[in-house]
C-alpha positions in Angstrom: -51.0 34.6 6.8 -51.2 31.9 4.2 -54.4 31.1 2.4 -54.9 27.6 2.8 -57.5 27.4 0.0 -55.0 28.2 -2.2 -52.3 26.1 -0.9 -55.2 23.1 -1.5 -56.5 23.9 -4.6 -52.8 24.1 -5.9 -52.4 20.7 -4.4 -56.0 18.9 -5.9 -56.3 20.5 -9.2 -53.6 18.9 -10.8 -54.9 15.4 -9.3 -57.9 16.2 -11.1 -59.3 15.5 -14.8 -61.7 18.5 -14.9 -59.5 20.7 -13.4 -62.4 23.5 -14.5 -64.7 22.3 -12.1 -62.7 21.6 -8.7 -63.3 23.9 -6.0 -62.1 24.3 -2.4 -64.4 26.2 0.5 -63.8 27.3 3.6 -66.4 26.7 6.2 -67.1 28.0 9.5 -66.2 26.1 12.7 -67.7 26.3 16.6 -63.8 26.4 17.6 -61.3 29.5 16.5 -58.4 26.9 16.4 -60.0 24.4 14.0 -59.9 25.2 10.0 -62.8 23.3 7.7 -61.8 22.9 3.8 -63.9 21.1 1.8 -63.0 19.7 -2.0 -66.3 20.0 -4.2 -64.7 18.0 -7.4 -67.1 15.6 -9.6 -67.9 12.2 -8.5 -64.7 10.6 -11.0 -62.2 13.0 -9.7 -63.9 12.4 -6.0 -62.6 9.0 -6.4 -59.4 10.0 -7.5 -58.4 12.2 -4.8 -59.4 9.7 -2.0 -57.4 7.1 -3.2 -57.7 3.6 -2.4 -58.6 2.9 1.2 -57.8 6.7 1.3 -54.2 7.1 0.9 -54.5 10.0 -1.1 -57.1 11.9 0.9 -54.7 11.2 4.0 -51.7 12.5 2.0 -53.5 15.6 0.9 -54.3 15.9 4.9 -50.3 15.4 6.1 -49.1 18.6 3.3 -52.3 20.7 4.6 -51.3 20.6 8.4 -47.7 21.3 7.4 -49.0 24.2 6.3 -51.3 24.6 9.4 -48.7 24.2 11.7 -47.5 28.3 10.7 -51.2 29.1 11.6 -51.1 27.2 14.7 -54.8 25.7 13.9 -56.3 22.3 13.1 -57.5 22.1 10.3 -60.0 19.5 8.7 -60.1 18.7 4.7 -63.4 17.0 3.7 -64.4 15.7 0.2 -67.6 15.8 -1.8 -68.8 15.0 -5.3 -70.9 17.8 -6.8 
């Protein structure tokens, strides 16, 4: 089973300035098939890691259901400032 908190906190904190403060949750879903991540980073590094017109949040999406494809689930990445 991979832990695909890891696998996205590996990929964000790099992207990041204040690497300190990034931090990735997982959050419950109504269906068993679906997987909810969500990015808590400040409001700067927010910015960074959607990218312009979101290409970087989209990218982040594509390597995460790679990685979801071995689970067999959808999962969902969100963003939020803190």
């Amino acid at each position: 089973m991979i832990d695909l908190e890891k696998v996205l906190l590996d990929i964000v904190k790099p992207i990041c300035n204040d690497q300190d403060a990034v931090m990735v949750k997982r959050m419950g879903s109504i269906d068993d098939n679906e997987i909810i991540l969500y990015v808590y980073a400040p409001s700067n590094d927010i910015a960074r890691l959607i990218g312009r017109q979101g290409t970087m949040a989209n990218s982040i999406r594509q390597m995460l259901q790679v990685a979801s494809k071995i689970e067999n689930k959808k999962i969902t990445v969100k963003f939020e400032a803190l």
